[in-house]
N, C-alpha and C positions, 0 to 999 in steps of 0.2 A: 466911606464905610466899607469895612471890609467883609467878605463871607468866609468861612470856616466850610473849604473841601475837604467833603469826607469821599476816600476812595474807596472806590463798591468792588467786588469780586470780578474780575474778567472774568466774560465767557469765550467760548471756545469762536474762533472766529475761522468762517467757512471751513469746513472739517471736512477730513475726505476719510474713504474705507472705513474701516470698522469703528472709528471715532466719529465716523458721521451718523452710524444707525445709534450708536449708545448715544450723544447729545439729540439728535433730533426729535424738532414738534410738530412736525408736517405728518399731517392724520393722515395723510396715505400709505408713508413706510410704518407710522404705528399701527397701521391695519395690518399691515403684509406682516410686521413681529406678529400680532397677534393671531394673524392666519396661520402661519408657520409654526409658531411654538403651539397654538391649538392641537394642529393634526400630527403632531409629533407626541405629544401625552395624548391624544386617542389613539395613537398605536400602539403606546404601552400601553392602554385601557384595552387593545384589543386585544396585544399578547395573553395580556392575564387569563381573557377570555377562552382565548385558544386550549389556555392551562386548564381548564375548569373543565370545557368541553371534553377536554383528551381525559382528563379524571372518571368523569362522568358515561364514559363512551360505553364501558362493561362494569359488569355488576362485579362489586367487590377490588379495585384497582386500587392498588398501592402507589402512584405515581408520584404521588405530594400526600403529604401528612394532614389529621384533619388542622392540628395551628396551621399550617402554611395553606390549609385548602380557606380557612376561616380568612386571615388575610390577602387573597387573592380576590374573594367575590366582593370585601369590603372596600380595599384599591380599584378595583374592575370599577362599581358602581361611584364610588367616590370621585375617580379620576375622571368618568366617563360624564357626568353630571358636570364637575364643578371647572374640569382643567380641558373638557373636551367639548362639548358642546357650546356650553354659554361664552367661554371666548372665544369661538368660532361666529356665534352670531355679534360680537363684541368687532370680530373683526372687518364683517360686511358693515357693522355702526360708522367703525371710525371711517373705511376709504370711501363708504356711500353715501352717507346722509349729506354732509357739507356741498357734494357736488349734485344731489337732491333737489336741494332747497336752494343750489343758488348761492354759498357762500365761498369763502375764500381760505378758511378753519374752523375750526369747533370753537366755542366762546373761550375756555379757557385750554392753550394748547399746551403748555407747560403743567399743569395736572391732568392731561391726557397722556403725556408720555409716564407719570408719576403711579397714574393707574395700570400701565403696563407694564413697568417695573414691579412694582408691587404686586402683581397677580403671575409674575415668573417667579417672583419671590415662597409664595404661598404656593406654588410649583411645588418650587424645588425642594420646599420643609415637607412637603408628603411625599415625595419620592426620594427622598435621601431617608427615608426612615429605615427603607431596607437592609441598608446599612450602618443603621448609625442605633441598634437595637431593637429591630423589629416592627415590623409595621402594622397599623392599625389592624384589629380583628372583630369588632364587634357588627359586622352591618355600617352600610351610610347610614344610617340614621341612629346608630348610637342610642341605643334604649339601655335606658335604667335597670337596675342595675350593674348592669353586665358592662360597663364602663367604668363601674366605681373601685377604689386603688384597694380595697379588698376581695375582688377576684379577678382585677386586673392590672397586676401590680408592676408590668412593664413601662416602656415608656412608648410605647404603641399610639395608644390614645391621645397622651400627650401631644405628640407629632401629628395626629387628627385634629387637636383642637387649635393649635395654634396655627394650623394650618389654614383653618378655615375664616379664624377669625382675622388672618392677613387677607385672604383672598377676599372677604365681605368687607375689609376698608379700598381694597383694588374696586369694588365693581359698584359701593355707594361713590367714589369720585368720579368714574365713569359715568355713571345714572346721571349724577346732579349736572355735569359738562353736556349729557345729550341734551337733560329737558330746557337748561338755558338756551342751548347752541336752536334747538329747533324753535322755542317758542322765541328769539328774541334774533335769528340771523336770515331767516327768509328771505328769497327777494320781494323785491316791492310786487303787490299785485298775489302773490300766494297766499292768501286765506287757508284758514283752516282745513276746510272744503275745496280747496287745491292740492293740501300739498300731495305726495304721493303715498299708496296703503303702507310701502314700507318704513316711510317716516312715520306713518301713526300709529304703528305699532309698535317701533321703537319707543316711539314717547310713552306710550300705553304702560311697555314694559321698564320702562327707567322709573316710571314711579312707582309698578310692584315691586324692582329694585328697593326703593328707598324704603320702603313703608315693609318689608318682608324681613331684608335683613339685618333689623335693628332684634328683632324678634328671636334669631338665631344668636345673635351678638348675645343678649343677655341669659340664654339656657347654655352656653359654653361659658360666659363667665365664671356660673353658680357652679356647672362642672369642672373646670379647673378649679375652682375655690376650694371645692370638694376634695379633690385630688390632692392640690399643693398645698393649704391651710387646716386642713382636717372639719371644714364647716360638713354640715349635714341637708342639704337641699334635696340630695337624690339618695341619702343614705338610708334604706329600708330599716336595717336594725333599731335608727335612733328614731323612728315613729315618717320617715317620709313617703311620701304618696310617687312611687315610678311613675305614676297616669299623669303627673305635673310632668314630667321628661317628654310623654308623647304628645300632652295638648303642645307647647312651647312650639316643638320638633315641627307637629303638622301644621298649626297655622301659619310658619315658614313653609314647610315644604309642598303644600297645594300649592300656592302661589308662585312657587318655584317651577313645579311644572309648566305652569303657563309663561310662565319666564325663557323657558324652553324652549316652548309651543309657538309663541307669538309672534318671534322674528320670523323664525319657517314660513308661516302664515301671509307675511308681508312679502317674503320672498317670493311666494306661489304667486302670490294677487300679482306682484310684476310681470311675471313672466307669462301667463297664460293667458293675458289680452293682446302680448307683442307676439305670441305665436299661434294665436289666432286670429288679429288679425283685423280687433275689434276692440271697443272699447269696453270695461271690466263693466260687467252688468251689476248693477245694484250696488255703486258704490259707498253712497251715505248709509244703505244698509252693513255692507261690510264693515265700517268702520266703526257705527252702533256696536253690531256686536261683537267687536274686539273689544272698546270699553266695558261692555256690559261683561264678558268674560273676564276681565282684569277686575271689576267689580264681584263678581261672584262668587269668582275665586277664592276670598275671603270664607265663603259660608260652608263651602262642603267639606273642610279638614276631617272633622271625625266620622269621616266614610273610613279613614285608615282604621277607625278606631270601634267597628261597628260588633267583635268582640271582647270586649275588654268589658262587658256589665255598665253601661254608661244610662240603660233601662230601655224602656219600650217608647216613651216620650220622646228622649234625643235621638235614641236612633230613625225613629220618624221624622221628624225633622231634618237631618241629614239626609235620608232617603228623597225628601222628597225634593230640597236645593240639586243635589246630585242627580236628580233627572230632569229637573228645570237647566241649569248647566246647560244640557246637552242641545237646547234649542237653539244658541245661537252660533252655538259649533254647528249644528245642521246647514243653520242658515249661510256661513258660508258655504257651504260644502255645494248648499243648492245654487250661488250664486256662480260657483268657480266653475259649475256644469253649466250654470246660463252662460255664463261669457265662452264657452268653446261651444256653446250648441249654436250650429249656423252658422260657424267663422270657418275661415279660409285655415284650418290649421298647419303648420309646420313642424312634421315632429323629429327637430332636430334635439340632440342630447339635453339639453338643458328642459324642453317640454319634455320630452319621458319623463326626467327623474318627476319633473313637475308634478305628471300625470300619475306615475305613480305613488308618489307622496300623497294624494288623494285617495287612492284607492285602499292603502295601505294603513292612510289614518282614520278611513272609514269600520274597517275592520278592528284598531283599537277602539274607535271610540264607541263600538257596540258590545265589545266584553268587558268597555268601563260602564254604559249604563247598567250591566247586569250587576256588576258591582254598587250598584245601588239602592237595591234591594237587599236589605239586611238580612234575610234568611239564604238567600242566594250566595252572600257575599260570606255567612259564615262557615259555608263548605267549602268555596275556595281560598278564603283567607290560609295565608302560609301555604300556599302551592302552588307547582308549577306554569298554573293555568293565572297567577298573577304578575307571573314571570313574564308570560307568553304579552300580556297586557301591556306591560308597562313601553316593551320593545317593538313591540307594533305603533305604539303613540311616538317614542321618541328617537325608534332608530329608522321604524319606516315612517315616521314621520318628519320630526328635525334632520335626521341625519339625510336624509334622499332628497330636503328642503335646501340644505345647506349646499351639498353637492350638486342641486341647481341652480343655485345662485353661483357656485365657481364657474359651470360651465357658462351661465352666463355674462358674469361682469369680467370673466378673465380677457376677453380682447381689450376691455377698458382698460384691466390695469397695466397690461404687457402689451398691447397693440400687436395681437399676436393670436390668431384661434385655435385650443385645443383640437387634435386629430378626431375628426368623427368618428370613425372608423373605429378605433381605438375606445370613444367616447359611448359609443352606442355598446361594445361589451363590456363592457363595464355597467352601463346600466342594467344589461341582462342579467350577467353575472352577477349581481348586488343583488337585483333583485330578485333573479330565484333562489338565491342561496339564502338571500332572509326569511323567504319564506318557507325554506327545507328547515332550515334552523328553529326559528321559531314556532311557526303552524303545530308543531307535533307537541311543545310543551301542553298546549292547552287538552292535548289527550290524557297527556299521562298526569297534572295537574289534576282533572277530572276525575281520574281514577287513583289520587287519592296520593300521591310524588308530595311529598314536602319541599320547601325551599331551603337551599342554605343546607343539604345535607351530603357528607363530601363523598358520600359511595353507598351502594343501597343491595338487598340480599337478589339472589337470582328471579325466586320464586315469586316477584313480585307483580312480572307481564310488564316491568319497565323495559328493559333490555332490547328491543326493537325501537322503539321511538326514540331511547337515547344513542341511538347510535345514528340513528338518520338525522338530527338534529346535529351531533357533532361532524357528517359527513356536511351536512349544508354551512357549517364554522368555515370549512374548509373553504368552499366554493366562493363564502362571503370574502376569504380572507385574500383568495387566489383576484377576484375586482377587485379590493382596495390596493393589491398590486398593479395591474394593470391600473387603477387613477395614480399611481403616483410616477409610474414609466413614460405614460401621455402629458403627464403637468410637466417634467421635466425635459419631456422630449418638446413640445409645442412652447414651452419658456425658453428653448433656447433655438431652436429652428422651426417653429412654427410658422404656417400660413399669415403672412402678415394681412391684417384686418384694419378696415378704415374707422372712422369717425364714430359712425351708425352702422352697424355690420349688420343689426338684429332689426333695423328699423324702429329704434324704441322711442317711448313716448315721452320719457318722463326728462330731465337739465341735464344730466350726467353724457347723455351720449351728443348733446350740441359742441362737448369740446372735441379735441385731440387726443388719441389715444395712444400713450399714457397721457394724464389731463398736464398741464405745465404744473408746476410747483406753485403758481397763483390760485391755477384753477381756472377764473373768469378772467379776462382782458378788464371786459365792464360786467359788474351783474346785472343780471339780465331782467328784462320786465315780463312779468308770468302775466296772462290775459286768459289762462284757461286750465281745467283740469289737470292737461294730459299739453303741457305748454311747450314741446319741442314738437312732438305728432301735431301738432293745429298748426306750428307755424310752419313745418314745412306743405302743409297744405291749404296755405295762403289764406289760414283763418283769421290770423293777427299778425301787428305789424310782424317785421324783422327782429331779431335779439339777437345783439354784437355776440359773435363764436369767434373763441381761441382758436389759435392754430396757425393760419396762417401767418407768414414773413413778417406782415407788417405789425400785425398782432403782436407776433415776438417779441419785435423791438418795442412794442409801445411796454409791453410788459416789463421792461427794464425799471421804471418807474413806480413800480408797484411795492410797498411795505411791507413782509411780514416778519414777525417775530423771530427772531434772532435761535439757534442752537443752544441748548443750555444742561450742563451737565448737573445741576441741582437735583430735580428730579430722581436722577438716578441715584445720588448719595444718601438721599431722603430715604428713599426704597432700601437702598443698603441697611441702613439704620435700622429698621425694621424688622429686616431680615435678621440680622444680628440679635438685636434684640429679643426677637421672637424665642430662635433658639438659646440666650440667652437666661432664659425663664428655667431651662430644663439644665443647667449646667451650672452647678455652683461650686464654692471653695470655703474653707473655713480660713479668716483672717483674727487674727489677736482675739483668739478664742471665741469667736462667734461666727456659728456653725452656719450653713447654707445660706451666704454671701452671692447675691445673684452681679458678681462682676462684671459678667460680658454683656448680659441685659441692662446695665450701666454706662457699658460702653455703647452700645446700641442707641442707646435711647439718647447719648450724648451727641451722636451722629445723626440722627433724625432732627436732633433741636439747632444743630449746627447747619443743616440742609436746611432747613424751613425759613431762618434766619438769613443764611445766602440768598436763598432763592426769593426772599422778600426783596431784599436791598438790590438783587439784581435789575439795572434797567430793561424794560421791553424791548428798547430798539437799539444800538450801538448808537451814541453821539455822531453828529456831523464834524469829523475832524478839522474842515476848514478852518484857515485863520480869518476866515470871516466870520464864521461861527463864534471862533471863541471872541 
């Protein structure tokens, strides 16, 4: 009997240079893409910033027009949300959790690299708008009708909407790869109630992921439908309710927040027991309520919405989720000061930001419970004082969260320590300049500053606080100079750092730094909590640690998944496609012919089809084999 070979697509075999980052499924260098490309679109998030500020700095400034001033704050916040922060925490997901928990990659590492093509993809369609016919102007969150193709008849929005809806299939394949990779890759012996907060928050947040952006997926549908097919979902003239645009909008975007919030949160919980010195107080409490806040999150959306007439009932209701909310965001807060009260603290760069990330999200999250109060909330609603809010939670809070997680997993990933020196102003610098910057909106906010307004008259008693608020841009902008002279200085001549530099508790610091391309020699048996801090303190047995000579060689023997450029063509497809939507031709007299969204879509069904038929491992070419 004979078999019918069927030959499958070679892949790329051991790739080096730039053909080895575009095939690779080794979660470590997709963290470092997504590290990189992260803070690279947060500096265009921060230029825009600077623009705004410099706008804003005296009454009546001509700097940028109000179109160019409308599309700046709506890129600033867009970019800053969807391209700067969350794949920044996407990027502590991919290089940390696997080595977390114990494993060797994420469950599926071929659509881990597919989600980060795909999310450079939805990049680059929001940042090429600038040139490619103007770029969104309506607000991140796009409200009705001021998006619809009768008073927005560019292709601005366009480039918003297809943007996002590439980026939310980037970050549901990522979501669904964590909650397998954590519920089902563990070592033996890690329980639930093992593993560590920054794993559980990840998980926390992979299923607001999944459960959040289907939400957003179908209110840009009905918005493009709108736009491209002439249907009426958000069209006011033809009898539509805008308030459908902003329920849709916030029951995505509450949850978004915490999507935000939550890695930070896991970030903190690490660091502030390894530089204090002690074990994190009230852990099954902390992690309570991180679920219970990914739980909640659900209930308070129409706090956004506590003007818009929704009556005295719903807004009650919301008022009152919206200060319940805020109890277990206490309760960590109270738990993050138990674990430094009475520890040996260390306040090397990475505990500052730490520490300050506490501080900093104490004071958001007390002018969001005032926002919870419907009469309260509707004098400050649309001013500067919910400006002041939102950047207190997510820049003094995720942002000075994330930049402690660099300062401290960077010896892991570069065996190499960022310059203290260097590290410590930067923290200063960050954060007094956040708090020049921001602190003063919540005056003028108070006193009555509109959002979103691109220049304002003299007489208004704004004109001191906006200027001290653009001198603190400055300050802020002059440290994320200094972080990015110290990462580049310390990435290539830094202080080389051993194994465990920080003394940390959790699998990640039992290897080599950088970890090998395995990861584990054997994985390793978890017996406790905090299972590298116990065993080096002869609480349980030994667990086999990479590293060493002999380790190496044994690691020859080790399997994993093969380079593969599928993924990436997949992504292309996409890409193409996308913008394929917004460019058409007339062919044998039928007019707006979507071509290249043909082409696109033909490239995505040809990747998907490869990348099926592709084997996992390359065959054993011996002729014993065959």
């Amino acid at each position: 009997m004979t078999t019918l070979a069927i030959p499958l697509p070679k892949r790329p075999s051991h790739p080096t240079g730039i053909w080895d980052w575009l095939t690779t499924i080794d979660h470590k260098k997709i963290g470092i893409l997504y590290g990189v490309t992260a803070f690279i679109m947060f500096l265009t998030g921060g230029l825009e910033a600077l623009y705004i500020r410099a706008q804003l700095a005296t009454p009546e400034a001509q700097l940028v027009s109000p179109e160019v001033f409308n599309q700046l704050f709506t890129m600033h916040a867009t970019t800053m949300i969807f391209l700067g922060v969350m794949p920044m925490g996407a990027a502590f997901f991919n290089y940390i959790i696997p080595l977390q928990i114990g494993a060797r990659d994420v469950a599926f590492p071929r659509l881990n690299a597919f989600s980060y093509w795909t999310f450079l993809g939805g990049a680059l369609i929001l940042k090429l708008s600038y040139f490619l016919g103007g770029a969104p102007n309506a607000g991140w969150f796009g409200y009705s009708p001021i998006t619809g193709i009768e008073y927005n008849p560019g292709h601005g929005i366009d480039f918003w909407i297809l943007s996002l809806q590439v980026l939310g299939i980037a970050s549901l394949a990522a979501a669904f790869n964590f909650i397998v990779t954590i519920l089902n890759m563990r070592a033996p012996g890690m329980s639930l109630m093992r593993m560590p907060l920054f794993t559980w928050m990840t998980l926390v947040t992979a299923f607001l992921l999944i459960l959040a952006f289907p939400v957003i997926t179908v209110a840009l549908i009905e918005l493009l439908f709108d736009r491209f097919y002439g249907t009426n979902f958000f069209v006011t003239s033809a009898g539509a309710n805008p308030l459908l645009w902003q329920h849709l909008f916030w029951i995505f975007g509450h949850p978004e927040v915490y999507i935000l919030i939550l890695p930070a949160m896991g970030i903190v919980s690490e660091i502030l027991p390894t530089f204090s010195k002690k074990p994190l107080f009230g852990y099954p409490v902390i992690v309570l309520s991180g679920i219970i806040i990914g739980f909640m999150g659900w209930m308070v959306w129409s706090h956004h919405m506590f003007t818009v007439g929704l009556g005295p009932v719903a807004n009650s209701v919301f008022a009152i989720t919206t200060m319940a909310i805020a109890v277990p965001t206490g309760v960590k807060i109270f738990n993050w000061i138990g674990t430094m009260w009475g520890g040996s603290i260390d306040f090397k760069t990475p505990m500052l930001f730490a520490v300050g990330f506490v501080a900093l999200f104490i004071v958001g999250g007390l002018s969001g419970v005032m926002h919870a109060s419907a009469a309260s909330d509707a004098q400050q609603q649309d001013t500067y004082f919910i400006v002041a809010h939102i950047h207190y939670v997510l820049f003094g809070g995720a942002i000075f969260a994330l930049f402690a997680g660099i300062y401290y997993w960077f010896p892991k990933i570069y065996g190499k320590f960022m310059d203290e020196r260097l590290g410590q102003l930067n923290f200063w610098l960050m954060f007094i300049g956040m708090n020049v910057t921001f602190f003063p909106m919540h005056f003028v906010g108070l006193d009555g500053m509109p959002r979103r307004v691109f220049t304002y008259p003299e007489n208004m008693g704004w004109d001191f606080w906006n200027m001290v608020a653009t001198i603190g841009s400055l300050i802020l902008a002059f440290g994320i100079l200094v972080f990015i002279v110290n990462y580049i200085k310390s990435a290539r001549s830094g202080e080389k750092a051993g194994s465990d530099p920080w003394d940390g508790r959790t699998l990640e610091w039992s290897i080599s730094s950088p970890p090998p391309h395995y990861n584990f020699v054997q994985i390793p048996q978890v017996y406790d909590r905090d299972a590298w801090w116990a065993q080096k303190r002869e609480r349980i047995p030994a667990v086999p640690v990479a590293g060493s000579s002999e380790d190496e060689h044994n690691g020859h023997d080790i399997h994993l998944p093969q380079p593969s450029y599928w993924p990436l063509v997949t992504s292309v497809g996409l890409f193409i496609g996308a913008y394929g939507l917004l460019y058409t031709i007339d062919i044998a007299g039928i007019s707006s012919v979507p071509v290249v969204a043909v082409i696109g879509g033909a490239i995505t069904l040809i990747g998907i089809a490869a990348w099926a038929l592709e084997p996992v491992n390359e065959p054993d070419e011996s002729p014993a084999h065959h």
